[in-house]
N, C-alpha and C positions, 0 to 999 in steps of 0.2 A: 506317653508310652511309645517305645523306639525296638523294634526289632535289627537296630543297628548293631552290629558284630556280631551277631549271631550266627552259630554253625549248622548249615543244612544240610541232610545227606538226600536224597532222592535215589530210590532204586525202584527203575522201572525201562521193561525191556525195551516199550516205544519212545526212543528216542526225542521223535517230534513233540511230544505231552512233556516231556522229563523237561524237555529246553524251555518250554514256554514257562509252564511254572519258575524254571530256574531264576528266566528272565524276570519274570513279576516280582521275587524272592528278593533278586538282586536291586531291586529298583526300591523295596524296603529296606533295603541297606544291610541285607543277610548274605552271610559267606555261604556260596552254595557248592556243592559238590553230586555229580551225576555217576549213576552206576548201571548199567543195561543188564546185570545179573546179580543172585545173592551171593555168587562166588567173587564175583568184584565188590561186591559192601564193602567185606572184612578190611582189603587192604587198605581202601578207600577210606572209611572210617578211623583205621590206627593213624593215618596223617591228619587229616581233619579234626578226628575228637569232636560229634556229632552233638549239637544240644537236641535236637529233634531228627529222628530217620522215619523217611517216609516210602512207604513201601505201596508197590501195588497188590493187589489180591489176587494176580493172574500167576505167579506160583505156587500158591498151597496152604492151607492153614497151617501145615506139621511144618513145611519148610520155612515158613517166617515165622514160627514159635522159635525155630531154631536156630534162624538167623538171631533172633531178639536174645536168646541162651548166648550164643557164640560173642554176640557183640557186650554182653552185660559181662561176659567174662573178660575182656579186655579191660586195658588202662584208656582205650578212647571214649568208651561211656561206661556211666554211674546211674545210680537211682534216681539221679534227676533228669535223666535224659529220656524225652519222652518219643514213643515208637505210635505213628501214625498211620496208620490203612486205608490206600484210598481203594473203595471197594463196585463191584458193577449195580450192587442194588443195595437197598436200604435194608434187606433183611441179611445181607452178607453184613451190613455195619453192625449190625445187631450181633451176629457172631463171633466179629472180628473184636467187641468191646468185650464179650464173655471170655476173650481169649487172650488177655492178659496186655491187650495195648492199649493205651490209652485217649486215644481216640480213632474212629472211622470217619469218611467222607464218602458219601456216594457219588458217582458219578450222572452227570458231570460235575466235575468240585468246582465250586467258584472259587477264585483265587483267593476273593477277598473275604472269603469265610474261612479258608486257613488261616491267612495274614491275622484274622481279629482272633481264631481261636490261638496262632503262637502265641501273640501283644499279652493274653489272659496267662496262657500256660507259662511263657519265661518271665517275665515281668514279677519277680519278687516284689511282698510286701516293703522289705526295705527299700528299694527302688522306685517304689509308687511314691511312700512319702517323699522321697528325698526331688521327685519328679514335680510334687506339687507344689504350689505360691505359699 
């Protein structure tokens, strides 16, 4: 299982978190792309075409419901593109999954607890077989 080509988007204000991730992402073999605001996603996104966007929770539940509305209404993501939350506690993840994304990470997120939950989330059935001996 290879998260090789795959499209990342990161949107999050702190810079230095957004890069490190990106780094790790990139070293999985993930096309990454950073955004320090939810007004920068949108454009970010329509070039990219996001398989996974990952968002911090220091905006707002309403304004990443919103972002996730604005970005689903575009041609850069579709129903298969999954919207991530990395959030400051375990009862914010708890919120942020009743809120239409599909998954949370508390802080501090390990890297490689995303890296294994993408590998799960992009990683088509068809893909698996065609992966295996």
């Amino acid at each position: 299982m290879t998260l090789v080509g795959h499209r990342i988007l990161i949107v999050d204000a702190n810079v230095d978190a957004a890069t490190r991730l990106s780094l790790h992402l990139q070293r999985h073999g993930c096309e990454v792309a950073t955004a320090p605001t939810l007004e920068s996603a949108v454009p970010i996104a329509s070039v990219l075409g996001p398989k996974v966007v990952m968002v911090d929770d220091q905006f707002g539940v309403s304004r990443l419901r919103s972002l996730r509305g604005v970005l689903l209404g575009t041609e850069a993501c579709d129903h298969t593109t999954k919207f991530v939350c990395l959030v400051r506690t375990q009862a914010a993840a708890q919120v942020m999954l009743l809120t239409d994304f599909d998954a949370a990470f508390a802080n501090p997120v390990r890297a490689d607890d995303l890296v294994a939950y993408m590998t799960e989330a992009l990683v088509t059935p068809a893909s698996r077989t065609a992966s295996q001996p």
